[in-house]
N, C-alpha and C positions, 0 to 999 in steps of 0.2 A: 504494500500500500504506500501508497505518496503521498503524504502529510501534508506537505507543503500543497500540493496539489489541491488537494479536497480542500483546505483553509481558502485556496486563492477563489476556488469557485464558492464555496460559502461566504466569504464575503464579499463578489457578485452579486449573490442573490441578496445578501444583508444592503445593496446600494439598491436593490429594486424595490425592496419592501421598506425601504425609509427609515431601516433604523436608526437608532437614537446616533451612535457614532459613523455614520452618516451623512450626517446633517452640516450643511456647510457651513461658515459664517458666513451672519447678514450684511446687508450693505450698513445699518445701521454700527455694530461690531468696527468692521473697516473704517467706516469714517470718523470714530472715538478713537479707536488704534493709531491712524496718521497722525491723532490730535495730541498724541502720546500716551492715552491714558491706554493700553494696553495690558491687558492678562494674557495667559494661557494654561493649560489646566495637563496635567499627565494623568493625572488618576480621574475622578467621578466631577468632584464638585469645587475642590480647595483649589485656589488659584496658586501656582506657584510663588513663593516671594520673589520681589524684584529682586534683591539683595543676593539672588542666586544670578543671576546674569552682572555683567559688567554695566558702569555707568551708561556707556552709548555700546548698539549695536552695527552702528554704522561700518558697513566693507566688513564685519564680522561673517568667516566660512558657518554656515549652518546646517547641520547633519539633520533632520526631523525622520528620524528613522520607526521606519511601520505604523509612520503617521499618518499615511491619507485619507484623506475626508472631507479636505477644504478646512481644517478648524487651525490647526496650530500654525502652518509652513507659512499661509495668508500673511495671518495676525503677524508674525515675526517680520515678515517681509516689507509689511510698513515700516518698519522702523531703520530702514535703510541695508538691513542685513543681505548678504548672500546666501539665499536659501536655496538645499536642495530636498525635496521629498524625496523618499523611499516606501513605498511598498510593495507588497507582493501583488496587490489585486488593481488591475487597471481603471476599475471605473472606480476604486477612491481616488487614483489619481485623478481623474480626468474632473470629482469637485475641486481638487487643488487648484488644475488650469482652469477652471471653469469662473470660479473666485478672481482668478487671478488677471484673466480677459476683464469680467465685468468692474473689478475695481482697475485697472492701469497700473499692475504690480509686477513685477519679475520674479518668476521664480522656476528653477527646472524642478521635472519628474522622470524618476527613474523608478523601473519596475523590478524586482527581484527579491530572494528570499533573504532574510534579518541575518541571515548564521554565516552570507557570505556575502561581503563586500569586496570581491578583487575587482569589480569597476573600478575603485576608488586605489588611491596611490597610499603610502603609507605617511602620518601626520596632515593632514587635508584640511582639516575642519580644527576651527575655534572650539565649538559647542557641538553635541550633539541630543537632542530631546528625543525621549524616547519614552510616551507614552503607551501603558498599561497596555502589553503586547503580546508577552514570550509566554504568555500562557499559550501560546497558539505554535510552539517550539518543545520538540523533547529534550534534545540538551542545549542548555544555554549557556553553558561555558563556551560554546563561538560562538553566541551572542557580544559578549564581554572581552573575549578576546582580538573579535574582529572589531568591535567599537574602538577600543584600544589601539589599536592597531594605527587606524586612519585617523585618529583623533593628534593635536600635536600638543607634543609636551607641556605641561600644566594646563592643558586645555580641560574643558567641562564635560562633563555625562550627568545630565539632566533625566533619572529614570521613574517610570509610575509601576508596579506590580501589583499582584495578587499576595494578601497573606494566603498562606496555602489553610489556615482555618475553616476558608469557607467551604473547601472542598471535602471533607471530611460531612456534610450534611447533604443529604437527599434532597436533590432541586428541586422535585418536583415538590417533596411535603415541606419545605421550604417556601416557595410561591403560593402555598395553602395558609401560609402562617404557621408552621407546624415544623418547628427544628428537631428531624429524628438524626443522628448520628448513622453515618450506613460506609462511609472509605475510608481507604488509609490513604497517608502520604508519605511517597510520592504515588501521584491520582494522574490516572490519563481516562479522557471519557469512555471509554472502551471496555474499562477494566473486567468490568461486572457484568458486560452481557454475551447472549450466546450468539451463535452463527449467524441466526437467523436476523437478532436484534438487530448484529452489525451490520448487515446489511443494506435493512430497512435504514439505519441511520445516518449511514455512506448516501443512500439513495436520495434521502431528504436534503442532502446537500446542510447538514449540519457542522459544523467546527470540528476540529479537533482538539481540544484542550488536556494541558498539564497543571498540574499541583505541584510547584515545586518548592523543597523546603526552604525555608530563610537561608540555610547555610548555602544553600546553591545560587540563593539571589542577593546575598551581602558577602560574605566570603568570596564568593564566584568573581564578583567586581576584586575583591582586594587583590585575589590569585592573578586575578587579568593585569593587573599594575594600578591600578586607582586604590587611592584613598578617601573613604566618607567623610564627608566636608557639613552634610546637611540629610535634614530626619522629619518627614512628618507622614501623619496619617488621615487617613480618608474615609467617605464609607458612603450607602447607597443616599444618602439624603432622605432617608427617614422609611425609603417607599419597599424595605425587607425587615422582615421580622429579625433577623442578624444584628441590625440596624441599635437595636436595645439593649445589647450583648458588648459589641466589640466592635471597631475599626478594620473593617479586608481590605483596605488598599494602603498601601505605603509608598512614599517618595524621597526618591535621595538626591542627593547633590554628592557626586564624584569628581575628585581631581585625576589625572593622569599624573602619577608621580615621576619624580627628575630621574629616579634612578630607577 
């Protein structure tokens, strides 16, 4: 099976059916953005702090890695940066360009998977933002290692994830309102069902997702060469019963170490 595959066509269909990360910025969004007053978000809801970027982005290289959607690569590209998109699935790209026609912005897309970047030369990029993604990756130590790789010394890795908590509960009695406990981690969606299931689940053009532990998504970074600089947490905005529990998404701020 081809992982990578099946994720590029589901999220295809996730650009037909309007999903939420999907959804491009407004002209409204844009025209605040040029005004400076810019955000952009890697996990659900928390805006990143400014204080995680440099004072200007200006001629700043910008990686938005398995970001398309039209939400992040936009916003950044106001502000004078050199933005490049990355993702696997073409019609997020094509909200990036699409954004990027209707406001009068620059910005390239390129298509390919997260775990390989040899388009790119080694040290490239200022910054690279990488929102809430590598659940859609089995190992993401070449997520990290290739970020590293193309990123240039002291440069930034802006990342949003998954606490792997949330995958240890049954989605569906989950979106009932109903936290039963049913996986272990490390969780691939897969895990648990038989032949037949897979199938049918391949078929519907579903995702493929991982649970992967903190050590593999904080450690992972340190082993790649980065150092944690910055720490916070996120969560559904009230609309999962998870919601009253705990924080499932986390973000970091990584430097690329000298040595």
């Amino acid at each position: 099976m081809d992982i990578g595959e099946q994720n590029r066509l589901a999220w295809d269909k996730k650009v037909e059916d309007r999903a939420v990360y999907t959804q491009e910025a407004s002209s409204d969004v844009i025209k605040k953005s040029k005004a400076g007053n810019w955000e952009i978000t890697v996990t659900t809801n928390r805006p990143v702090p400014r204080s995680w970027f440099p004072a200007s982005l200006t001629g700043k290289k910008i990686l938005c890695l398995a970001s398309g959607g039209g939400q992040q690569g936009p916003i950044l590209a106001t502000t004078g940066a050199d933005v490049t998109v990355f993702d696997i699935s073409n019609r997020q790209l094509e909200k990036d360009s699409l954004v990027a026609e209707r406001e009068g912005l620059n910005l390239k897309t390129v298509q390919g998977d997260m775990t390989d970047l040899s388009c790119f030369q080694d040290e490239t990029f200022d910054i690279i933002v990488h929102p809430v993604a590598n659940l859609f990756v089995k190992d993401i130590s070449h997520v990290w290692h290739e970020a590293s790789r193309v990123l240039k010394t002291n440069g930034t890795l802006i990342s949003g994830f998954t606490n792997p908590v949330l995958f240890i509960f049954d989605d569906e009695e989950d979106r009932k309102g109903n936290l039963v406990v049913k996986h272990t981690i490390p969780f691939h969606s897969l895990q648990d069902l038989c032949e037949e299931e897979v199938e049918a689940y391949l078929k519907a053009n579903h995702t493929i997702e991982f649970g992967h532990t903190l050590e593999d998504q904080i450690q992972g970074q340190v082993d790649a060469g980065f150092v944690i600089a910055g720490f916070f947490e996120d969560d559904f905005g009230g609309s999962r019963p998870i919601d009253q529990h705990l924080k499932c998404f986390i973000a970091t701020k990584a430097i690329k170490a000298s040595i």
